[in-house]
C-alpha positions as CSV (number, residue, x, y, z in Angstrom):
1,X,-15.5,-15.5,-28.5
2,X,-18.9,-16.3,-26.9
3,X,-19.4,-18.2,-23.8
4,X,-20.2,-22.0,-24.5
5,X,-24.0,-22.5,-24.6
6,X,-25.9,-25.7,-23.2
7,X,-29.4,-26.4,-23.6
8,X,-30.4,-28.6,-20.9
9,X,-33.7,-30.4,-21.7
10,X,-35.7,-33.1,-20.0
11,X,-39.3,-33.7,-19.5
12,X,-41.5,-33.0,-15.8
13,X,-40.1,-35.2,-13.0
14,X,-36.7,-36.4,-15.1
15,X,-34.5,-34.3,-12.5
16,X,-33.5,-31.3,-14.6
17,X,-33.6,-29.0,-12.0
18,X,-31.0,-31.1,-10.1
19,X,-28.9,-31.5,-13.4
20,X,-29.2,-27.8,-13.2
21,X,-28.0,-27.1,-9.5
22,X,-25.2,-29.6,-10.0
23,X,-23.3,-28.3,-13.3
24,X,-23.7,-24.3,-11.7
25,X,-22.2,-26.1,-8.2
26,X,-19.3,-27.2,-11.0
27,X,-19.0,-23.4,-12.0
28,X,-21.2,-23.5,-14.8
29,X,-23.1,-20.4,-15.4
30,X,-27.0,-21.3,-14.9
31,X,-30.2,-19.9,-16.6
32,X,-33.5,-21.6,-15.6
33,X,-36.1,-20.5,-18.2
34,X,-39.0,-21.0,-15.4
35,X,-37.3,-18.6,-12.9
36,X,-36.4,-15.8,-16.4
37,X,-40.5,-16.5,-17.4
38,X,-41.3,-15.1,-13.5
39,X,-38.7,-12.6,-13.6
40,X,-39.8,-10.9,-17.0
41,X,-43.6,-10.8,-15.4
42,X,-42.8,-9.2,-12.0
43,X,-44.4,-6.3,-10.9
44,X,-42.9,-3.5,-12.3
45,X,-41.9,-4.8,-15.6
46,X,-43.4,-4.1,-19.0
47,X,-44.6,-7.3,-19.1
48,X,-46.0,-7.2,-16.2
49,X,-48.1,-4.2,-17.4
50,X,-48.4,-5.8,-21.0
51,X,-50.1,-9.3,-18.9
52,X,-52.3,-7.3,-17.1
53,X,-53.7,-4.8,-20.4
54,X,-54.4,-7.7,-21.8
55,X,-55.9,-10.3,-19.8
56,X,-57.5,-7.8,-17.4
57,X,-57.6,-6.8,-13.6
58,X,-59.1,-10.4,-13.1
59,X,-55.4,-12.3,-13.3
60,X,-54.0,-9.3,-10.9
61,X,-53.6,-10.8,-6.9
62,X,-54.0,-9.2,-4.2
63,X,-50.2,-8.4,-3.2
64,X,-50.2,-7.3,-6.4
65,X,-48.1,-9.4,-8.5
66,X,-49.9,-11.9,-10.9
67,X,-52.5,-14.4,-10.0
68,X,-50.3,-17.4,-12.0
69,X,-53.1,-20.1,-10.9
70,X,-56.1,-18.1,-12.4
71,X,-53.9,-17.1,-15.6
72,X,-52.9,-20.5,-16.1
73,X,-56.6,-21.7,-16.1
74,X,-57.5,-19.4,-18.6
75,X,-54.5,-20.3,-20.8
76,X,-54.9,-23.5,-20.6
77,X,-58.1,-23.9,-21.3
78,X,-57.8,-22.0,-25.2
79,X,-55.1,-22.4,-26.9
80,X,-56.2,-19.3,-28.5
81,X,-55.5,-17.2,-25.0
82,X,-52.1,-18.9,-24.6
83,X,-50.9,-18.0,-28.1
84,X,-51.6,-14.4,-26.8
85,X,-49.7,-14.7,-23.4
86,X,-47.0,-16.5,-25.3
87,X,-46.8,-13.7,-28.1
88,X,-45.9,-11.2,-24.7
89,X,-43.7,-13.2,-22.6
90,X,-41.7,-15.5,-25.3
91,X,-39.7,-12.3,-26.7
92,X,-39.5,-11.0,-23.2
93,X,-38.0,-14.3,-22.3
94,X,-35.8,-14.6,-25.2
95,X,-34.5,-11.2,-24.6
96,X,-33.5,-11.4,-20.9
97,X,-32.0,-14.8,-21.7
98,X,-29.9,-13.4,-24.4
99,X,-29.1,-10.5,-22.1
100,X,-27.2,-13.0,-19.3
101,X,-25.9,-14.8,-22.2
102,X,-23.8,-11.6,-22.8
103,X,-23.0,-11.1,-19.9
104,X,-21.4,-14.4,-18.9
105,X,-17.5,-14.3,-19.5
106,X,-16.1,-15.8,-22.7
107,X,-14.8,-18.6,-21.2
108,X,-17.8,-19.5,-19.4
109,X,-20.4,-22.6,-20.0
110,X,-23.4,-21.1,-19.8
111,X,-26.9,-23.8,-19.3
112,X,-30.1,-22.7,-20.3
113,X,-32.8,-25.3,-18.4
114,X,-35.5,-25.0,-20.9
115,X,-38.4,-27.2,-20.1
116,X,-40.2,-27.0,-23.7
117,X,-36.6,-27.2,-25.7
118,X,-37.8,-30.4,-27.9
119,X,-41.3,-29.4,-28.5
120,X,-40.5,-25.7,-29.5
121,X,-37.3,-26.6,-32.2
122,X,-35.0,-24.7,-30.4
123,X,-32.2,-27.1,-30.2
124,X,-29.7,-24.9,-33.1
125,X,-29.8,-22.1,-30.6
126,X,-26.9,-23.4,-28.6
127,X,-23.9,-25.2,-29.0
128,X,-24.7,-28.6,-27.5
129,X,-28.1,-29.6,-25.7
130,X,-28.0,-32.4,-22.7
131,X,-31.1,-33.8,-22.1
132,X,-32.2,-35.9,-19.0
133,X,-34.2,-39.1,-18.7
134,X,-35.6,-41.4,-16.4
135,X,-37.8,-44.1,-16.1
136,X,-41.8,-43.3,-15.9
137,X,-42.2,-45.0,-12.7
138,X,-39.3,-42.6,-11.2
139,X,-40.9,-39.3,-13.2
140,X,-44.6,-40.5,-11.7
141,X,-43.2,-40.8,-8.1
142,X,-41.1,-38.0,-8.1
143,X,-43.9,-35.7,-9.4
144,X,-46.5,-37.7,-7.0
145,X,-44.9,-36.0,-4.0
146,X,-43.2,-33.0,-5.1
147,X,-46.2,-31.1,-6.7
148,X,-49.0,-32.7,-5.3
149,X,-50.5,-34.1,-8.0
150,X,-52.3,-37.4,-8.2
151,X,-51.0,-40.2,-10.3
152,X,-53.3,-40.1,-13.1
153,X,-52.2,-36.2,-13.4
154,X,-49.2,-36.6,-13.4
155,X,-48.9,-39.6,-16.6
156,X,-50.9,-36.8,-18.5
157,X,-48.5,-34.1,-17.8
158,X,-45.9,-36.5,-19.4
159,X,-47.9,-37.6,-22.2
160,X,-48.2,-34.2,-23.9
161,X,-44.5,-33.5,-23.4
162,X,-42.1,-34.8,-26.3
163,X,-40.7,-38.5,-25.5
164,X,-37.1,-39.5,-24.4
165,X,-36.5,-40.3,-28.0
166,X,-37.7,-37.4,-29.5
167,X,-35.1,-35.7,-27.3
168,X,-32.5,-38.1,-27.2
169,X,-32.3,-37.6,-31.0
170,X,-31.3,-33.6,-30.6
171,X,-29.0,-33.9,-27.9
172,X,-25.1,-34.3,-27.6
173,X,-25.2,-35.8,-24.0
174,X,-28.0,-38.0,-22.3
175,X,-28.0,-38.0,-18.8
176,X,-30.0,-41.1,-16.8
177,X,-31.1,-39.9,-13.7
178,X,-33.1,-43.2,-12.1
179,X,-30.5,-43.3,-9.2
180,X,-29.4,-41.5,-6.0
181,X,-28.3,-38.0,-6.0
182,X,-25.0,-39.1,-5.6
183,X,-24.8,-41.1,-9.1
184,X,-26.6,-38.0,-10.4
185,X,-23.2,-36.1,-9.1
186,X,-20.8,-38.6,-10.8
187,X,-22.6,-38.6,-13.7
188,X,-22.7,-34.5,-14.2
189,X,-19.3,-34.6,-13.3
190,X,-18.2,-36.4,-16.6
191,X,-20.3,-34.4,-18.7
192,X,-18.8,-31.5,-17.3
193,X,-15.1,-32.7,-18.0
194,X,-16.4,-33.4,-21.3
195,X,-18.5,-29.6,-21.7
196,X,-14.8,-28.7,-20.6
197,X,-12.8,-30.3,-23.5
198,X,-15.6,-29.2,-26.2
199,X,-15.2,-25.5,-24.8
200,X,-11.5,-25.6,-25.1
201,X,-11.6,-27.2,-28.2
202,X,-13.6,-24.0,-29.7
203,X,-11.3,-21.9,-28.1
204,X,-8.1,-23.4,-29.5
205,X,-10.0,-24.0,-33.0
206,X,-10.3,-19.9,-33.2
């Protein structure tokens, strides 16, 4: 029988990166579909090559990996060019996640961090999706002086992302994450006891 699949979900600045880190500190198996979307582009790779065909020398650094801030400008800019970029790297992506999927052990809980889970209907792909909230203020201030960005910026970034609600209403878990780190840790730790008893349950039920 397969591995138990999560799909964790939450929008920029909610904490799902730290969601992440805590369930894999539990002994969860962890994909992070930002890190699999880098790997599938590294130099070297067919997508890599595939990128570079078709958007040019222009989005090719120096070092020789992938200029991410000038293909992002073009990408973002025409919907048009990020349909192409996306028609590379989504199978690429879905393939590689599939790959360490497999390759987890049957008994493991495997989460898939997947940023755009909500917007792109990919919620029947796995067994149970956990989605993280917090309150704007938190997201705003927490993306104020991790990336950089100004506040304005920021409150854009979340408005084009799908809502709490929107992703509340696909998920088996919600997760609050307007504290400390530490009621962050005692929160993941009962959804993990729970991921636990749902995994077992499967098990017992076959």
């Amino acid at each position: 029988m397969p591995a138990l699949t999560v799909g964790l979900t939450g929008g920029i600045g909610s904490g799902k990166s730290a969601v992440l880190d805590e369930l894999i500190a539990l002994g969860a198996v962890g994909i992070d579909a930002d890190a699999v979307a880098r790997d599938v582009v590294e130099p070297g790779t067919p997508g890599f090559d595939a990128v570079a065909a078709a958007f040019g020398s222009e989005v090719v650094a120096s070092d020789g990996g992938l200029d991410r801030r000038r293909l992002a400008a073009i990408v973002f800019a025409d919907a048009g060019e990020r349909a192409r970029l996306e028609a590379i790297t989504h199978p690429l992506i879905r393939a590689e996640t599939e790959r360490r999927v497999a390759a987890a052990a049957p008994d493991a809980i495997v989460v898939n961090a997947v940023p755009l889970l909500a917007e792109a209907g990919l919620a029947a792909r796995y067994d149970v999706v956990v989605a993280v909230q917090a309150s704007l203020a938190v997201r705003v201030a927490r993306i104020v002086s991790s990336r950089g960005m100004s506040d304005a910026d920021a409150r854009a970034r979340i408005a084009v992302q799908a809502s709490d609600e929107q992703r509340a209403a696909i998920a088996w878990w919600v997760i609050v994450n307007d504290g400390t780190r530490e009621e962050l840790r005692a929160e993941v730790a009962r959804l993990w006891v729970a991921l636990l008893a749902l995994r077992d349950a499967r098990r017992d039920a076959h």
